[in-house]
C-alpha positions as CSV (number, residue, x, y, z in Angstrom):
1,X,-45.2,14.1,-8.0
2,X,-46.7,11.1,-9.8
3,X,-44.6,8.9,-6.9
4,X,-45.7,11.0,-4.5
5,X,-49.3,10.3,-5.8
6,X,-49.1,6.8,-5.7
7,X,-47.8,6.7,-2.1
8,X,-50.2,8.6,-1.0
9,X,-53.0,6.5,-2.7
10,X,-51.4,3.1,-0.8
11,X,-51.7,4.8,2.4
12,X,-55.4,5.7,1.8
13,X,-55.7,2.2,0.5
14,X,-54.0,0.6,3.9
15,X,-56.2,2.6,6.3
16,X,-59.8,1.7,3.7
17,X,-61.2,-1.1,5.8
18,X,-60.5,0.0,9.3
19,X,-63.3,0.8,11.1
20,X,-63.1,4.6,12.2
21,X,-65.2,7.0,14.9
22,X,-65.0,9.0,17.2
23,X,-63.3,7.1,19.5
24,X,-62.1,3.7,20.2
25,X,-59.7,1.5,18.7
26,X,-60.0,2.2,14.6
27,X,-58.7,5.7,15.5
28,X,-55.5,4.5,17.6
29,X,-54.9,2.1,14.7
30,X,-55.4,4.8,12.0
31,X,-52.7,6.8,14.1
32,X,-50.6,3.9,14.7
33,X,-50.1,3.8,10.5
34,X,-49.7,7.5,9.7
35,X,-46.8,7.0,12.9
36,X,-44.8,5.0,10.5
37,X,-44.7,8.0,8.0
38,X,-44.4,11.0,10.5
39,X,-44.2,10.7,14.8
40,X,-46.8,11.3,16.4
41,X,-47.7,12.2,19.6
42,X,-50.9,10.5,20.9
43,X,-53.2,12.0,23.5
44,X,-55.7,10.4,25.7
45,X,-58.3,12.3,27.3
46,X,-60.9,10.4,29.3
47,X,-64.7,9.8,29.0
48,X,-66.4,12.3,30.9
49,X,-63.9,14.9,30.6
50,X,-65.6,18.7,30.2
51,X,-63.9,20.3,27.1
52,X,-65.8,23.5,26.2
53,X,-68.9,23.2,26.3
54,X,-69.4,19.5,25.3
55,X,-68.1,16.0,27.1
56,X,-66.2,13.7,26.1
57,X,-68.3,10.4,25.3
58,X,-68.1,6.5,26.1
59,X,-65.4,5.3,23.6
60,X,-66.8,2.8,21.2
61,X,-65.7,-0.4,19.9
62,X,-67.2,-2.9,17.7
63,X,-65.7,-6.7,17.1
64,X,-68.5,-8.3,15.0
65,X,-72.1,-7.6,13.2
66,X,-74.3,-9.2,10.7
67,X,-78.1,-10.1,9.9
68,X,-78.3,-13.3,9.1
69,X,-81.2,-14.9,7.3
70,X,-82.5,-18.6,8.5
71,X,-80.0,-20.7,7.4
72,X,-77.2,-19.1,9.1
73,X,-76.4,-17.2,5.9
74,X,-74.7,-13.6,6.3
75,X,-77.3,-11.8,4.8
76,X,-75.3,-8.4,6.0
77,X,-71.8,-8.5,7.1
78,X,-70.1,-6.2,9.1
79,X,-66.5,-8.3,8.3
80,X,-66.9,-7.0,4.7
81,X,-67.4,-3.7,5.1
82,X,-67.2,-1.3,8.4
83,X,-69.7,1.1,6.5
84,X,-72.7,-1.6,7.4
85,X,-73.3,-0.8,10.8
86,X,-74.5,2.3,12.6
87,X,-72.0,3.9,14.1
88,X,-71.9,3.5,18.3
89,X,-74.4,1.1,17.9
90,X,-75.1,-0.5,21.1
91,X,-74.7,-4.0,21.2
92,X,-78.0,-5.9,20.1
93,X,-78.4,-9.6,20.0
94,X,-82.2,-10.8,19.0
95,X,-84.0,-12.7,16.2
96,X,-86.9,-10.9,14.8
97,X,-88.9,-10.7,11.7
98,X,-88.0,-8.7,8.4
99,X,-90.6,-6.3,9.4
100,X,-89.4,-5.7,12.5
101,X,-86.4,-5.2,11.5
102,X,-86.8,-2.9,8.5
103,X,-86.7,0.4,11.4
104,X,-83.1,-0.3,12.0
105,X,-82.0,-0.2,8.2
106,X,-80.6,2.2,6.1
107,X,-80.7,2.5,2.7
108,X,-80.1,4.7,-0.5
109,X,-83.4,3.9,-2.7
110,X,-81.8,6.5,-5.1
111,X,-78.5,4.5,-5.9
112,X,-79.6,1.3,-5.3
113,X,-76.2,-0.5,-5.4
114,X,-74.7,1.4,-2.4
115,X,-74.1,1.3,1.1
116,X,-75.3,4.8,3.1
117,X,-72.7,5.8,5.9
118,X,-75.1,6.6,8.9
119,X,-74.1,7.3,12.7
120,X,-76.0,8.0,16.0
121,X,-72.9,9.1,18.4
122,X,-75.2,11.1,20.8
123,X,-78.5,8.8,20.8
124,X,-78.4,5.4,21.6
125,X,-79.5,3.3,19.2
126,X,-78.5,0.3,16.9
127,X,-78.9,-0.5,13.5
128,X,-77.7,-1.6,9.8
129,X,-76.3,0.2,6.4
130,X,-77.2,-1.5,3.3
131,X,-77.6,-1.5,-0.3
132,X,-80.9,-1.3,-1.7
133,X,-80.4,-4.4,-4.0
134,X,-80.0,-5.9,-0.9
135,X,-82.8,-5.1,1.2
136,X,-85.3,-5.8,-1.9
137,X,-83.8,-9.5,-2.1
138,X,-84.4,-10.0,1.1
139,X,-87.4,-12.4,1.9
140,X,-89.7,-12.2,4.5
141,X,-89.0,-14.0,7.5
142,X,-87.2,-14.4,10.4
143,X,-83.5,-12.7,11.5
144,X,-80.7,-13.6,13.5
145,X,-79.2,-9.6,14.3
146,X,-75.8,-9.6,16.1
147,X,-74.0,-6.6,17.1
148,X,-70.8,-7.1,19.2
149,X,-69.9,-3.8,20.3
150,X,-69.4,-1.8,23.6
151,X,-69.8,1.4,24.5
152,X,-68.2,2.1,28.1
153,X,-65.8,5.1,29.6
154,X,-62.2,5.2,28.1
155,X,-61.2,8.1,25.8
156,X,-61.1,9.9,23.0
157,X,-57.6,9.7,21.0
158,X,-56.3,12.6,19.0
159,X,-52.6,13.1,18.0
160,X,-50.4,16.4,16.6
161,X,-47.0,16.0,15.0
162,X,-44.8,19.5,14.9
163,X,-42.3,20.8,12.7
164,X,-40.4,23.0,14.8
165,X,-39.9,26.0,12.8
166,X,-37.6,29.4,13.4
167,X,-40.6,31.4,15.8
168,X,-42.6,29.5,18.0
169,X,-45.9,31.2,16.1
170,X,-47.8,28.2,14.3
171,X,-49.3,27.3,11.4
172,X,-51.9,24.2,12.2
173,X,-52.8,21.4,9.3
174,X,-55.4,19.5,10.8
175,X,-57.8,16.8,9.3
176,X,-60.4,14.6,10.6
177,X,-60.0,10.8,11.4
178,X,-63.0,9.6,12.5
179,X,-64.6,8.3,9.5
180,X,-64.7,4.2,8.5
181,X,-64.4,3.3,4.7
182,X,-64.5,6.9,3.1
183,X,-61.8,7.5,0.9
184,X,-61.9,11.3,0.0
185,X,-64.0,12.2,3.3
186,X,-61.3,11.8,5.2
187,X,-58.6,9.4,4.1
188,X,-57.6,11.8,1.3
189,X,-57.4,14.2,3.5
190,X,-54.9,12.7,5.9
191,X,-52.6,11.5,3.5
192,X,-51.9,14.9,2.2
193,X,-51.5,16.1,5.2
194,X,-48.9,13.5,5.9
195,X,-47.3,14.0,3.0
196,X,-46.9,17.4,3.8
197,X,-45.9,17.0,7.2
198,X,-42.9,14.7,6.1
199,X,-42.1,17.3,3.2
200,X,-41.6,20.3,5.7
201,X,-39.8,18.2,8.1
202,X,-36.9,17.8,5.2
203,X,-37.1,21.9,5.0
204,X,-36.4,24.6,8.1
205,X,-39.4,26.8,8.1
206,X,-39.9,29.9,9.3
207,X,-43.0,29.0,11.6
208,X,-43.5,26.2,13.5
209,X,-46.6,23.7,11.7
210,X,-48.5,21.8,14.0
211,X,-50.5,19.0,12.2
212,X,-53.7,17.7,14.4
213,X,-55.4,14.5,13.2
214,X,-58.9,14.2,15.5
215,X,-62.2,13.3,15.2
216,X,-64.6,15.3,13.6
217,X,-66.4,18.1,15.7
218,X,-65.7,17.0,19.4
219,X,-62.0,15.9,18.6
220,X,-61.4,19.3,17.6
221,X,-63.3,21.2,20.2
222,X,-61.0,19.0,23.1
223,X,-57.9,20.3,21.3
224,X,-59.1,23.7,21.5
225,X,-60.0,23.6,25.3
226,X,-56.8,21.8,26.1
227,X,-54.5,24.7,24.1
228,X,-57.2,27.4,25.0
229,X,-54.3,29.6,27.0
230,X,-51.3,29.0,24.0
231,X,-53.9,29.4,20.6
232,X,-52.9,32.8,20.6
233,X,-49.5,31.5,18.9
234,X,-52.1,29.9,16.2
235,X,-51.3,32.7,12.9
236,X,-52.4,30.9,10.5
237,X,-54.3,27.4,9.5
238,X,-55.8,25.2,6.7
239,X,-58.8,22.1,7.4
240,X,-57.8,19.4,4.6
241,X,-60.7,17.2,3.7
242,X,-62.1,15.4,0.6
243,X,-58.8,15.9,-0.8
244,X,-59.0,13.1,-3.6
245,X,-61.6,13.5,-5.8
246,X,-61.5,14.7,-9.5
247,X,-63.3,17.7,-9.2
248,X,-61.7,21.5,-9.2
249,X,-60.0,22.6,-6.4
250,X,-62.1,24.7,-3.7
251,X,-60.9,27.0,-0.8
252,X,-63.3,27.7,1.8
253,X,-62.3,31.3,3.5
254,X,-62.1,31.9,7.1
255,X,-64.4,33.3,9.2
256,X,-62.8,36.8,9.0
257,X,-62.2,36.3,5.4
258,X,-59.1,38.9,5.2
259,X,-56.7,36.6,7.6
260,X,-53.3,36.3,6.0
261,X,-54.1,32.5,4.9
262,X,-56.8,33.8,3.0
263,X,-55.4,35.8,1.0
264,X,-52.4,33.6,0.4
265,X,-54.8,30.9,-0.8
266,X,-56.8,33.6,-3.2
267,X,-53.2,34.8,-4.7
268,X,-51.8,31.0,-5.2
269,X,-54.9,28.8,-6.7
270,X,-55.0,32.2,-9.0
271,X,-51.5,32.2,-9.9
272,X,-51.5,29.1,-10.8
273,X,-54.2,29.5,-13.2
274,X,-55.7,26.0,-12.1
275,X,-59.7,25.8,-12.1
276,X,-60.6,26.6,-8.4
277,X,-63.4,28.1,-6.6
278,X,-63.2,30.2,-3.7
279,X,-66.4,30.1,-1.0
280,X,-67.1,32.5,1.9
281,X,-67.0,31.2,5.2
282,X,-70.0,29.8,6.4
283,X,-70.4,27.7,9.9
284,X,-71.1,24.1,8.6
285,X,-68.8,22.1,7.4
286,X,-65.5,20.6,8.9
287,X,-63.6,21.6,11.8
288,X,-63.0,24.9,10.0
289,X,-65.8,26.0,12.2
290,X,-64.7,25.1,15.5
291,X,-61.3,26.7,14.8
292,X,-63.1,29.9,13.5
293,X,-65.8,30.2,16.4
294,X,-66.0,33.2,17.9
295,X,-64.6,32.9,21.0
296,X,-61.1,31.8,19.2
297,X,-61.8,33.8,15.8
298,X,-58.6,32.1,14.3
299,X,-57.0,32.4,10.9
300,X,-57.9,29.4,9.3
301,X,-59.6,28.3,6.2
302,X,-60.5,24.8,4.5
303,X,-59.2,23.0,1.0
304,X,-60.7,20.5,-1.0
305,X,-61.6,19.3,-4.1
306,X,-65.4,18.9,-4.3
307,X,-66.6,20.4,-0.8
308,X,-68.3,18.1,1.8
309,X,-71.9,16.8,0.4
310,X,-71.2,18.1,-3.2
311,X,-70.9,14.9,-4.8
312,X,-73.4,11.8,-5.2
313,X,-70.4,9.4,-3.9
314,X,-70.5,11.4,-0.5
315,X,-71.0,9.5,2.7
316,X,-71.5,6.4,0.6
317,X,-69.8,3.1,-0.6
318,X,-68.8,4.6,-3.6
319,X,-66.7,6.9,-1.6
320,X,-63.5,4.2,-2.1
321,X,-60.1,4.1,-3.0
322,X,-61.2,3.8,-6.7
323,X,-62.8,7.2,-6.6
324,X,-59.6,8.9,-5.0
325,X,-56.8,9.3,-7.8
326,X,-53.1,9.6,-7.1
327,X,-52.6,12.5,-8.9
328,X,-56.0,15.0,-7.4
329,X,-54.3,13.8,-3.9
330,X,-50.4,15.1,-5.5
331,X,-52.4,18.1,-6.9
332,X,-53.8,18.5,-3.7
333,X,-50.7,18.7,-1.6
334,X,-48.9,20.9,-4.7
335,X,-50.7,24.0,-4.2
336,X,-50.6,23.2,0.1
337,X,-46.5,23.5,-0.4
338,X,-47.2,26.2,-2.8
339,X,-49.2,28.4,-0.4
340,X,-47.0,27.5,2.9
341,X,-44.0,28.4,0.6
342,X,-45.8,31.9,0.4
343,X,-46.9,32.1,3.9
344,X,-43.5,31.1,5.3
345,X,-42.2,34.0,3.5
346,X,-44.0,36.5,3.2
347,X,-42.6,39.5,5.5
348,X,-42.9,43.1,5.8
349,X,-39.7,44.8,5.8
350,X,-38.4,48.4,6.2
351,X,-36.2,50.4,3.3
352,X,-32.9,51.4,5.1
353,X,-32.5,53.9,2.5
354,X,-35.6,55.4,1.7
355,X,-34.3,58.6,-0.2
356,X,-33.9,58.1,-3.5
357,X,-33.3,55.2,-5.1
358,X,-30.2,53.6,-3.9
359,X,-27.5,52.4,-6.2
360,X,-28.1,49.1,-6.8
361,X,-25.0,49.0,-8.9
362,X,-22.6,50.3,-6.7
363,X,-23.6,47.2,-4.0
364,X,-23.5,44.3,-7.1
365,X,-26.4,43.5,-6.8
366,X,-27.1,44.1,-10.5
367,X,-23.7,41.4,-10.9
368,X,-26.3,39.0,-9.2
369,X,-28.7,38.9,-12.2
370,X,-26.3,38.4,-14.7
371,X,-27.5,35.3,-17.0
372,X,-30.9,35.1,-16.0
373,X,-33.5,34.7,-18.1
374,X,-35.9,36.8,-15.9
375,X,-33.3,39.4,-15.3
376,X,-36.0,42.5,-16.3
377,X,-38.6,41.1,-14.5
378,X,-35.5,40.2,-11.1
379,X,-34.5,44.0,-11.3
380,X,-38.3,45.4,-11.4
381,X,-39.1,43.1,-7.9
382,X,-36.1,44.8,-6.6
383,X,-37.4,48.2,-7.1
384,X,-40.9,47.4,-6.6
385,X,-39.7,45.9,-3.0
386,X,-37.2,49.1,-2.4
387,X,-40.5,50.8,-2.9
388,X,-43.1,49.4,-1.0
389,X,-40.8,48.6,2.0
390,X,-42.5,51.4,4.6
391,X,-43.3,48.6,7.0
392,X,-46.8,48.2,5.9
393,X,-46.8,46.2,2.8
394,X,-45.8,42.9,2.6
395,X,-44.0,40.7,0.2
396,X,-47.7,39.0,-0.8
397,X,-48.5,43.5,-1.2
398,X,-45.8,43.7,-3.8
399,X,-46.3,40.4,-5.6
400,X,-50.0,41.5,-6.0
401,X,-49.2,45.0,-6.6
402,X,-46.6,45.0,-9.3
403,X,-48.2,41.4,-11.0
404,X,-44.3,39.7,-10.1
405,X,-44.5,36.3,-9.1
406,X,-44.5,36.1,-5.6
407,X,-41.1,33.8,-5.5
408,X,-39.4,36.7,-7.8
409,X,-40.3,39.2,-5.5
410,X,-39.2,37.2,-2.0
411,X,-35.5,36.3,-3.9
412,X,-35.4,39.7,-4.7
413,X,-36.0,40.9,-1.0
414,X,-33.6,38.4,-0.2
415,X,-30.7,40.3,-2.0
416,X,-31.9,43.6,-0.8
417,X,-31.7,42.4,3.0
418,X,-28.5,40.6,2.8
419,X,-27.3,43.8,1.2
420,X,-28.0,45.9,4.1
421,X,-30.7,47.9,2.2
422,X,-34.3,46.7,3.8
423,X,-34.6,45.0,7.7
424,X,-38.0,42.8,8.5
């Protein structure tokens, strides 16, 4: 996994200084690199265009920004970092005094030595991210402010790859791109997913996985209004975000809080005895809460490490590749292949032979355990599954039921099937 890791960590490395949004080009050049690990297939849906209840906005793009001071000297660059200008800032092109100028900057007096990540998609307005240190050096004076940037109709870009599984019903992965220079919120994020992406598609799964990379909020709500009449095939879905950091893992439940994911997620993070937290559903957050509106109700829940907002470093400079770590990214997508390893095969089936115990024997199916270290533990899944197959329970029931592990107890339905003994 430690490869893995470190893979994961160039790619959030690569896509650091590009500056992302909502629209415009820093998302079609995010998606152009995450197409060299996994195709992609890019949509394009034009300015203007109704999608639930909101509209698609003017696409934004930005070439060059700065304040310099009066001798020409980049005081605040926007070449050095995309974080130092308000996001779909209209373009601005004045000299003006400090004073003046002091209403169009942001700063974080309480950590002096970073830059704030601030955005006005909705309002128009312009302005300037900063450090602290920065502004307080600053000396009175005049300004030259320059921001090259346009704001006119094009589109919003968002982009799904599929691993085409046994059943059409899906599983969706989907993670945010429209942050700049954020390494956990969102780069993390879409790395793992990545990753897991080109894991699954080495692997024939039973459901078909459907991994969306969009903007935040609106990019979400357009893929929903353009799938509205196929969601129903959605069964099952996980939001990755801030999926970097050092702290404990955290699973945010669905809305319904009893969908299948759910309890897949409770039964893996505890079986795997690694520190984790699990949270209700609330409706703020990531795209969890699109997904899980009303109106669509769907299965799907959100991982992370430290949750959106939960750590100083959040929406900030300090959010950089330094404070992402190969191995909380390889952790990350661990328990993801874990818990779609579960999903994928967790079935209800039906005992074919439900009077009595049949002979196990008699069929060789004890011969199969022969040599195993785990052989007690193989033969007590069997029964337990011989048992609880009445169409009701599923393999995740008997796993929690009889304290098996879960992989014991779907090898162990495996046998019985192929045996002729229990159908799905």
């Amino acid at each position: 996994m430690t490869a893995v890791g470190e893979q994961m960590h160039a790619l959030v490395e690569r896509l650091y200084p590009l500056c992302r949004s909502i629209t415009g080009d820093g998302v079609r050049a995010t998606l152009d690199i995450v197409g060299e690990y996994v195709p992609l297939q890019v949509h394009e849906v034009p300015t203007g265009t109704e999608v639930l209840d909101w509209t698609v906005p003017q696409e934004w793009n930005i070439r060059d920004a700065y304040i310099a001071d009066s001798a020409g000297k980049r005081v605040v660059d926007f070449a050095a970092s995309s974080l130092h200008v308000l996001g779909y800032s209209v373009p601005v092109s004045a000299t003006m005094p400090l004073a003046e100028l002091r209403a169009h900057l942001h700063t974080l007096p309480e950590h002096p030595a970073w830059v704030p990540y601030r955005t006005s998609y909705y309002k128009p307005e312009w302005g300037f991210c900063l450090a602290q240190e920065t502004l307080d050096a600053l000396p009175d004076g005049e300004y030259e402010v320059r921001i090259d940037s346009t704001l006119a109709d094009g589109h919003l870009t968002y982009a799904e790859h599929v691993v085409p599984g046994q059943v059409p019903d899906e599983v969706i992965v989907s993670c945010h791109v429209c942050h700049p220079s954020l390494a956990n919120d969102n780069l993390a994020g879409i790395a793992v997913a990545t990753f897991l992406a080109g894991a699954l598609a080495h692997e024939t799964p039973y459901y078909t996985y459907r991994f969306i990379y969009a903007p935040g909020t609106v990019g979400a709500i357009t893929w929903l209004a353009r799938n509205a009449e196929r969601v129903d095939r959605v069964k099952h879905g996980l939001v990755l975000a801030c999926a970097g950091d050092s702290g404990q893992l955290t699973y945010k439940q669905s809305r319904r809080g009893d969908a299948e994911i759910d309890r897949v997620m409770r039964y893996v993070l505890a079986a795997s005895e690694r520190p984790h937290r699990v949270d209700e559903f609330t409706p703020y957050g990531y795209d969890e809460r699109q997904y899980c509106s009303p109106g669509f109700d769907l299965g799907v829940g959100s991982l992370s490490r430290t949750p959106y907002a939960g750590y100083p470093e959040y929406h900030t400079s300090a959010d950089n590749p330094d404070f992402v770590s190969p191995e909380a990214m390889a952790d990350t997508l661990a328990v993801c292949r874990e818990a779609f390893a579960v999903l994928d095969r967790n079935r209800r089936y039906l005992n074919l032979s439900p009077y009595g115990e049949p002979q196990l024997g008699r069929r060789g199916l004890y011969d199969t355990l022969g040599g195993r270290s785990d052989t007690k533990q193989a033969q007590m899944a069997m029964l337990w599954v011989l048992n609880l197959s009445d169409g009701e329970h599923s393999l995740l029931d008997v796993a929690e039921r009889s304290g098996l592990p879960f992989d014991t107890v779907a090898v162990a339905a495996g046998a019985l099937h192929d045996a002729g003994l229990i159908k799905a």
